[in-house]
C-alpha positions as CSV (number, residue, x, y, z in Angstrom):
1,X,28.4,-7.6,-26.2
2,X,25.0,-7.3,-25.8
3,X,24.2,-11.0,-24.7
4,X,27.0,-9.9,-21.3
5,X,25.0,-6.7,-21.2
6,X,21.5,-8.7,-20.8
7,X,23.0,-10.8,-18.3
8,X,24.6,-7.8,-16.5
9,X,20.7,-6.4,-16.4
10,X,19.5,-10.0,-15.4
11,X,22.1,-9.8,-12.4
12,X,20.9,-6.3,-11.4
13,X,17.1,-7.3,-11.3
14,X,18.0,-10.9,-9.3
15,X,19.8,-8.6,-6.7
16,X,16.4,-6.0,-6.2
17,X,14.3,-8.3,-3.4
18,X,17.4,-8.6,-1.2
19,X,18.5,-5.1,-1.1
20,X,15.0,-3.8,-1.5
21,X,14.0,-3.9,2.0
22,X,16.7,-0.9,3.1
23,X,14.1,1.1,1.6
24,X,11.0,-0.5,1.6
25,X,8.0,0.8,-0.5
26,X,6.0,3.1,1.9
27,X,2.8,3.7,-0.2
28,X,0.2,3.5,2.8
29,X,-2.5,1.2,2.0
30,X,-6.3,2.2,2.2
31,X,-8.8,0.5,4.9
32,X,-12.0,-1.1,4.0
33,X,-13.9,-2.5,1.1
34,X,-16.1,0.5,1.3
35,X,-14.7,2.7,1.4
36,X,-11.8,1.0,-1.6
37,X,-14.7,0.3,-3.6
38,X,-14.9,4.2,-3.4
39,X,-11.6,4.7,-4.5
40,X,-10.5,5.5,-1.0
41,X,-13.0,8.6,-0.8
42,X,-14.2,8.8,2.7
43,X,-12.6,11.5,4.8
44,X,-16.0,13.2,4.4
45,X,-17.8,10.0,4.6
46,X,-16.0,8.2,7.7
47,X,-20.2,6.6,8.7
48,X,-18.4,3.3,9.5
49,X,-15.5,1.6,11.5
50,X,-12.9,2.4,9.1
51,X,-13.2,6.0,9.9
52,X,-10.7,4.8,12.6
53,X,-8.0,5.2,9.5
54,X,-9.8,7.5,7.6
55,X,-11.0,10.6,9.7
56,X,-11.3,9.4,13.3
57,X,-14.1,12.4,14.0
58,X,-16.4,10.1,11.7
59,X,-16.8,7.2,14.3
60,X,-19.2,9.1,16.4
61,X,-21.7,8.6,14.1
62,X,-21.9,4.8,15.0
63,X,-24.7,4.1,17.2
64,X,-24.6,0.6,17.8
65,X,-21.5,-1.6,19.0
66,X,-19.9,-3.7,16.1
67,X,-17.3,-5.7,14.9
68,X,-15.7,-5.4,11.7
69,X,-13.5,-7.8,10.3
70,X,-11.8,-7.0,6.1
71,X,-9.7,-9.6,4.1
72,X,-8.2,-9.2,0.6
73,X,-6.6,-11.5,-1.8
74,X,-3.6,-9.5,-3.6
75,X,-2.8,-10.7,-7.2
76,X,0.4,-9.5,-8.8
77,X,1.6,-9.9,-12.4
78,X,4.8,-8.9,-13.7
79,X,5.8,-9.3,-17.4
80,X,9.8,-8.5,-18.9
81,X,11.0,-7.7,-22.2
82,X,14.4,-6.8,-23.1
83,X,14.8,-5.2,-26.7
84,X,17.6,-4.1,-29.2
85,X,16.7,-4.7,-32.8
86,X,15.0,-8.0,-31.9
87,X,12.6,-8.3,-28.5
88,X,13.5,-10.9,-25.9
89,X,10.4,-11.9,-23.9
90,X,12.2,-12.5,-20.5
91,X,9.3,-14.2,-19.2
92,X,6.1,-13.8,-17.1
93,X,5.5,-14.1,-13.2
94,X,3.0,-13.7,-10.6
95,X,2.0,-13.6,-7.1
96,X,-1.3,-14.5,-5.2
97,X,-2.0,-14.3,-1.4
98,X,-4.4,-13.0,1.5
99,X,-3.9,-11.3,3.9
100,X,-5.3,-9.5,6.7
101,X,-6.4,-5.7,6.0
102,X,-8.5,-4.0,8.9
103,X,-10.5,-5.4,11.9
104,X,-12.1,-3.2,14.9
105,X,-14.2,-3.4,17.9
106,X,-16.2,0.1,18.4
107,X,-18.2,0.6,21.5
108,X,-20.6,3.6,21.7
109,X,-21.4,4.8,25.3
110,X,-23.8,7.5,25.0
111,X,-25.2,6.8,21.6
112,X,-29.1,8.5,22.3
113,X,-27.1,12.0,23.5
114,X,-23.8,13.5,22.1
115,X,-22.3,10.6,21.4
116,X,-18.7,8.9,22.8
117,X,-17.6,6.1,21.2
118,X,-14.3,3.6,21.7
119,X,-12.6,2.0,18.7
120,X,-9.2,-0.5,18.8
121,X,-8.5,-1.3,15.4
122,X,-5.7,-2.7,13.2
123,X,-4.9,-2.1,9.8
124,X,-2.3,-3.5,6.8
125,X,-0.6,0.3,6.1
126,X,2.2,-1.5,4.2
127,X,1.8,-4.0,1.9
128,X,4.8,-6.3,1.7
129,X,4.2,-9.6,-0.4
130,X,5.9,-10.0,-4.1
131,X,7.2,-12.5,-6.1
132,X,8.9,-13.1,-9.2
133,X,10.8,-15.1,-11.5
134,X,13.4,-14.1,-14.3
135,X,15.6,-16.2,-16.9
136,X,19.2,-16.9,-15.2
137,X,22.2,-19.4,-14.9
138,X,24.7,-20.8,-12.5
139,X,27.1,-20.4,-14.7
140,X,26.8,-24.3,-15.8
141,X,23.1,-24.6,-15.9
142,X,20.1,-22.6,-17.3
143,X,17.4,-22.1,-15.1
144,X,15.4,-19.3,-13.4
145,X,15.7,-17.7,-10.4
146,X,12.5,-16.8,-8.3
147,X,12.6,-14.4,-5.4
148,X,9.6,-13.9,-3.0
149,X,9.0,-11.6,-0.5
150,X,5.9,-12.0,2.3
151,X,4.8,-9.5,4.8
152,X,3.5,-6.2,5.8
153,X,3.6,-3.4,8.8
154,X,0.1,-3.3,10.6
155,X,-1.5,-0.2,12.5
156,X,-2.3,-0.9,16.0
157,X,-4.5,1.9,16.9
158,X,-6.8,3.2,19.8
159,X,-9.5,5.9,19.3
160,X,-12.0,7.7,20.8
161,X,-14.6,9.5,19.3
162,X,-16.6,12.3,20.3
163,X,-20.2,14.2,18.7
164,X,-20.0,17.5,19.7
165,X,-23.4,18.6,18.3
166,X,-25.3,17.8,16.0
167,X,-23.2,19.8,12.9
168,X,-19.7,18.8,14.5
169,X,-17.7,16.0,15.6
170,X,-14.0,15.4,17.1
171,X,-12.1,12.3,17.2
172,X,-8.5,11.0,18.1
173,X,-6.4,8.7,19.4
174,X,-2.7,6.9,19.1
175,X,-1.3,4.2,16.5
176,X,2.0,2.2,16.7
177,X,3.3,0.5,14.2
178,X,4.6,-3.4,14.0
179,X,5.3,-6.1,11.3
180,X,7.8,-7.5,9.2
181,X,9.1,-9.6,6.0
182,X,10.1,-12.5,5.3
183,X,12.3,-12.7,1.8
184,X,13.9,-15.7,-0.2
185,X,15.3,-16.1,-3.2
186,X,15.8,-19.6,-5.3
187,X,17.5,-21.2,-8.3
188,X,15.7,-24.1,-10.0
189,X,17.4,-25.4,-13.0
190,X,15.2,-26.0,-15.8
191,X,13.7,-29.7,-16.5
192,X,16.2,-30.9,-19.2
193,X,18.9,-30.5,-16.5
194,X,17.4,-31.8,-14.2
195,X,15.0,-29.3,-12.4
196,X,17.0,-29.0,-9.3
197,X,16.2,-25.9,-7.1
198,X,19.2,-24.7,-4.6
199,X,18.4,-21.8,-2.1
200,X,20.5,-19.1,-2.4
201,X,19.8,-16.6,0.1
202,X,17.1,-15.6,2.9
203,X,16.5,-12.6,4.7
204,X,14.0,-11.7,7.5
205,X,13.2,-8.1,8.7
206,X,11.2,-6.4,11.5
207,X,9.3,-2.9,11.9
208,X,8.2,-1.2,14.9
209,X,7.2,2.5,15.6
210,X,6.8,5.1,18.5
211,X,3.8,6.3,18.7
212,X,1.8,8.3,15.6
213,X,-1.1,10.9,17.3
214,X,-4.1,10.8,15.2
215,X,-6.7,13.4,15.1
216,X,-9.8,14.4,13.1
217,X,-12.9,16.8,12.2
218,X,-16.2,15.9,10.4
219,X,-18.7,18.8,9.6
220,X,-22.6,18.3,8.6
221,X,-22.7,21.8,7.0
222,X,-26.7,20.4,5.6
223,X,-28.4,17.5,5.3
224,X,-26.7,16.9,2.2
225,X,-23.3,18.3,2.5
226,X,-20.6,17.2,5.2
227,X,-16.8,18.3,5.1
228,X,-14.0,16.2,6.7
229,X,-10.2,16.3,7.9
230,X,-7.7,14.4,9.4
231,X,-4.2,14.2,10.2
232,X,-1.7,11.8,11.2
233,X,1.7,12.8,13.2
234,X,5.1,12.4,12.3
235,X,6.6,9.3,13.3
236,X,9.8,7.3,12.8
237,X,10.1,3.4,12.4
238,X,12.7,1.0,13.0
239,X,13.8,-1.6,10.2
240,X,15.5,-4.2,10.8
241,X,16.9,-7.0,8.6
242,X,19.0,-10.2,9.3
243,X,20.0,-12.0,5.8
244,X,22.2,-15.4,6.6
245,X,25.5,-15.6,6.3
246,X,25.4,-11.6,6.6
247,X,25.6,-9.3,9.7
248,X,22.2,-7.5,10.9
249,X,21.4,-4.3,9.7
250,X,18.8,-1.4,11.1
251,X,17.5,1.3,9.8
252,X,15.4,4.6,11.0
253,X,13.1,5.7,8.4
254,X,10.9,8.9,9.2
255,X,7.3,8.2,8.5
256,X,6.0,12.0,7.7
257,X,2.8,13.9,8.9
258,X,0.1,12.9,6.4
259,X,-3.4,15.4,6.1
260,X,-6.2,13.9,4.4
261,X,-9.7,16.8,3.9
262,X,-12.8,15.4,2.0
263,X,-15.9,16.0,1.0
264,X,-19.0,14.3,0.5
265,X,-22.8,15.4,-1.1
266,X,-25.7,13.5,-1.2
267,X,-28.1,15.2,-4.0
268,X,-30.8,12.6,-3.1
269,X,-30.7,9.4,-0.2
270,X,-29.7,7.0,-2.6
271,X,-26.4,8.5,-3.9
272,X,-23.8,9.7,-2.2
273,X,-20.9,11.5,-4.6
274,X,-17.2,12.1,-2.6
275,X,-13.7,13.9,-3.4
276,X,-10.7,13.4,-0.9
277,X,-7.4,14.7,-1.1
278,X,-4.5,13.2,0.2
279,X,-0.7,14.5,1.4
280,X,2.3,12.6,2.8
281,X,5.2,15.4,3.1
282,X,7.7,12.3,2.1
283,X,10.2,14.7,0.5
284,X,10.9,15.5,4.4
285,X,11.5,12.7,5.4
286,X,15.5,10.6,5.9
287,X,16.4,7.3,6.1
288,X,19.2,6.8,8.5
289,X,21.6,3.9,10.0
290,X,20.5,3.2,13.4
291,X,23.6,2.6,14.8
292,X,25.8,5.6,13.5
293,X,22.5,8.1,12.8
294,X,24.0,8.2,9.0
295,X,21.5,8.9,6.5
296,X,21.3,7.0,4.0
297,X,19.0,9.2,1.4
298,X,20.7,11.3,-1.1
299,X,20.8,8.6,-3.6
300,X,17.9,8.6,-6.5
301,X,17.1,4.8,-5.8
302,X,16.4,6.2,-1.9
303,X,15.2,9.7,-1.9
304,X,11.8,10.1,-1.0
305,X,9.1,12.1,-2.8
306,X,5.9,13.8,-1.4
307,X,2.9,11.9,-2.2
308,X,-0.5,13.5,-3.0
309,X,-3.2,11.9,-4.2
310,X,-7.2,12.6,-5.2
311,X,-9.9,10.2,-4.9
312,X,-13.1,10.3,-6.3
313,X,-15.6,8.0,-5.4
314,X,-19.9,7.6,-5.7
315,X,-21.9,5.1,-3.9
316,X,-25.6,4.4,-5.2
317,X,-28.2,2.4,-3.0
318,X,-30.6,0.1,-5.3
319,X,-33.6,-0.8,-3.7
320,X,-34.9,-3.6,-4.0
321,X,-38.0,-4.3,-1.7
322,X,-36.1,-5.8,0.9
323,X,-33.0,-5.3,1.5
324,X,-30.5,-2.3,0.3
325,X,-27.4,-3.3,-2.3
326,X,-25.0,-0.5,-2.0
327,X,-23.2,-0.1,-5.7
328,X,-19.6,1.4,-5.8
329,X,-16.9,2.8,-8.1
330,X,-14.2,4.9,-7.7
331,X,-10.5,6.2,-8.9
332,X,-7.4,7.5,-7.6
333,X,-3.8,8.4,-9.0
334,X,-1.1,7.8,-6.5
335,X,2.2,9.1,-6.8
336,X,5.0,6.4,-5.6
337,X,6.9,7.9,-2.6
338,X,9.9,6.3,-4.3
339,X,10.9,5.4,-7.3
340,X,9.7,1.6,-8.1
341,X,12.1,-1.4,-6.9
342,X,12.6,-2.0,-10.9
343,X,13.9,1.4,-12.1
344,X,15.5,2.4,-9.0
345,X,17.8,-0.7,-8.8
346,X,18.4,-1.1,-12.3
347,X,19.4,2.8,-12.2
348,X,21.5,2.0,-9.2
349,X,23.6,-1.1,-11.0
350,X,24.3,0.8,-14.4
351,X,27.3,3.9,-14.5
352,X,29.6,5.4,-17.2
353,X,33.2,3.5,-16.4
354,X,34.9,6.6,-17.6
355,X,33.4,9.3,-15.5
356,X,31.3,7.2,-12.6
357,X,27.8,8.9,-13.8
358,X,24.8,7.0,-13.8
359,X,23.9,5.8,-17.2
360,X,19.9,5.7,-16.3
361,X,18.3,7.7,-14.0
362,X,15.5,6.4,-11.8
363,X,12.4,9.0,-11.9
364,X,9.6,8.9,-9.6
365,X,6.4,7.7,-10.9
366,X,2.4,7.3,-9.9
367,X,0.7,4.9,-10.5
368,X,-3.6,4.5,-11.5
369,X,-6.2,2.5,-9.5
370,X,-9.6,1.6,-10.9
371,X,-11.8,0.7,-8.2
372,X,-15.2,-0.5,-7.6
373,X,-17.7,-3.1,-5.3
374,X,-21.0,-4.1,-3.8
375,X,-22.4,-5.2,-1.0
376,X,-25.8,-6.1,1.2
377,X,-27.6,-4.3,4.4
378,X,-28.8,-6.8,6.5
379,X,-30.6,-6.0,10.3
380,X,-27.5,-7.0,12.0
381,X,-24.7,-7.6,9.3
382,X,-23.3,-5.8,6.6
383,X,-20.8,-7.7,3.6
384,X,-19.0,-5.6,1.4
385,X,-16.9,-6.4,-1.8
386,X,-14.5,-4.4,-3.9
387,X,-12.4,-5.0,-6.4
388,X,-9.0,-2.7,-7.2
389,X,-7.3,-3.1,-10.6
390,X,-4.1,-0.7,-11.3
391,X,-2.1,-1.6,-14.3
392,X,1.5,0.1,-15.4
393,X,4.2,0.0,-17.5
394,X,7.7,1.1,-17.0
395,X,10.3,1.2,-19.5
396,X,14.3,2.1,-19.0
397,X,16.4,2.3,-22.0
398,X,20.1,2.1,-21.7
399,X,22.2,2.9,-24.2
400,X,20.6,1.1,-27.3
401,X,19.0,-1.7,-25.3
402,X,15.2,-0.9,-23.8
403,X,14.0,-3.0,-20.6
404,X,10.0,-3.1,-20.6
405,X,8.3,-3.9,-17.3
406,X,4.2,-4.4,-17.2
407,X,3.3,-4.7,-13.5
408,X,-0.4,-5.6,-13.3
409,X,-1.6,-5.4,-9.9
410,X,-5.4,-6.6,-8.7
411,X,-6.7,-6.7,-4.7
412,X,-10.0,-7.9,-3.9
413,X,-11.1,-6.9,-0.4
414,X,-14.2,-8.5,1.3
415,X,-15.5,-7.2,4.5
416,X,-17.9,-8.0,7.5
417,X,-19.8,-5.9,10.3
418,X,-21.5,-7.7,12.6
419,X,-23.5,-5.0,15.4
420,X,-24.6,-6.2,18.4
């Protein structure tokens, strides 16, 4: 009995990456290895090019025209344990890629008066790329079945910011939203028999936006002491996802209005100490079918949550006698705007047969990020590192059976600013 319930589980976790994208995970991703390396801490910061995410107000401190160009390598680890009186280790999987997470162009045009500058910039908001690999069968042969997914939704943004004085600064501008993800899954039949892999499905999906108004605020209040906020409007963007042998499939999902305030204190030139708060009103926000204008939330494994989150972050300049190493850490607690794709689908396979009820319910959780980095001042150019490490482990327990899920996650960002 419990061997068919295991494999009933196994079935419900294989089935997760090709459902998953209905309601993908909307966590918005941060901008910059600065500012990550700061634990995401820089509305009241915003002194370089990725104030163009952060608080748009904060570009017009930028004097000089520069480029800025951030890559990251995600790591993902995933480990499963199934348990009754004995432990079953189901196995250990991971996932390593780069990707693209910000570049800009900002032009100043009156940086020696109150300053106007220009920014275009793009930015990774949602991070799409998984994979991972659980015990299965055909029903002849052992094996394991691997599903990976690869992707994200990018920012496409224009800005302008503008110094008002020399205590005050405005900024603004317009984002859209485009990308898309590309998911397979795969049965490979273990070495003994043979080690044959057969494809068993694919899916591909697409996500584009109207347009999300950005604005922002940045305060020097003293020498020491600036105060920042920002605010992004509500939006909705398309999804839409073609799996073969299957007709297409489109969803709306409502991106919400997200306000981010911050503050930052310098007690002496070579520190700088910062506090952000983050909200995304999620818990407003539908998923709907595009072609009937159903929605589709209401269910635990597709309700949304609102998301707020704090940041703290510090940055300390060494000197050095030549040239300034910037040192970073940083921490932030983000609550999931939905539940994770391993409780919510699990919860969404398992019922009572006599009275339909779900057996587990899917909670929504948050997860912790321990961030920190480094980088170098040069005349012209600027590198950056920083290193983001958030561990978590999720357990569901059904009946007498307990599922164990430790999700490792690890991004290392490395950025560049070249001004003219």
């Amino acid at each position: 009995m419990k061997k068919m319930f295991l494999c009933v589980v196994l079935g419900a976790l294989m089935a997760m990456p090709l459902v998953y994208a209905q309601a993908p995970d909307l966590n918005v991703t941060g901008a910059g290895a600065r500012a990550m390396g700061m634990g995401g801490a820089f509305v009241g910061v915003a002194d370089d090019a990725t104030a163009a995410y952060f608080n748009p107000a904060g570009l017009a401190q930028l004097k000089r025209p520069e480029i800025t160009l951030v890559g990251f390598m995600g790591k993902q680890d995933l480990a499963w344990t199934y348990s009754d009186s004995n432990e079953v280790d189901l196995g250990e999987t991971g996932t390593s890629y780069w990707a693209l997470n910000f570049g800009s162009i900002v032009v100043p045009l009156n940086p020696d008066g109150n300053n106007i500058i220009l920014a275009a910039s793009t930015h990774m908001v949602i991070d799409l790329n998984r994979e991972w690999s659980l015990p299965s069968s055909d029903g002849s042969t052992d094996g394991y079945l691997t599903a990976k997914d690869k992707g994200g939704v990018y920012a496409y943004s224009a800005i302008i910011g503008y110094e008002l004085n020399k205590y005050l600064m405005l900024g603004g501008g317009v984002s859209f939203y485009r990308g898309g993800q590309e998911s397979s899954a795969v049965f490979t039949a273990k070495p003994e028999d043979g080690g044959a892999s057969q494809a068993l499905a694919s899916r591909t999906a697409d996500a584009s936006s109207g347009p999300q108004f950005i604005g922002g605020v940045l305060a020097k209040l003293t020498r020491q002491l600036k105060l920042g906020a920002s605010f992004r409007s509500k939006t909705s963007m398309d999804w839409s996802e073609t799996e073969e042998g299957y007709e297409s499939h489109e969803v709306e999902i409502d991106v919400p209005m997200s306000l981010l305030s911050g503050i930052s204190y310098r007690p002496h030139d070579s520190l700088t100490l910062a506090l952000d708060y983050h909200l995304a009103k999620w818990g407003d926000s539908e998923m709907r079918d595009a072609a009937t204008g159903a929605v589709k939330t209401g269910s635990e494994e597709e309700e949304f949550a609102d998301s707020g989150q704090l940041h703290l972050g510090m940055e300390y300049l060494l000197s050095t006698g030549g040239y300034p190493i910037p040192l970073r850490l940083g921490f932030y607690r983000y609550p999931m705007s939905t539940a994770s794709f391993f409780k919510a689908y699990v919860a969404g396979q398992f019922r009572d047969e006599s009275t339909g009820e779900r057996v587990y319910k899917a909670d929504i959780g948050e997860r912790d990020y321990f961030t920190g980095g480094a980088g170098i001042v040069l005349a012209d150019v600027v590198f950056d590192v920083a290193v983001e490490y958030s561990p978590l482990e999720e357990e569901i327990v059904i009946q007498d059976v307990v599922l164990t899920n430790e999700d490792t996650k690890l991004k290392v960002y490395f950025s560049g600013i070249y001004k003219f």
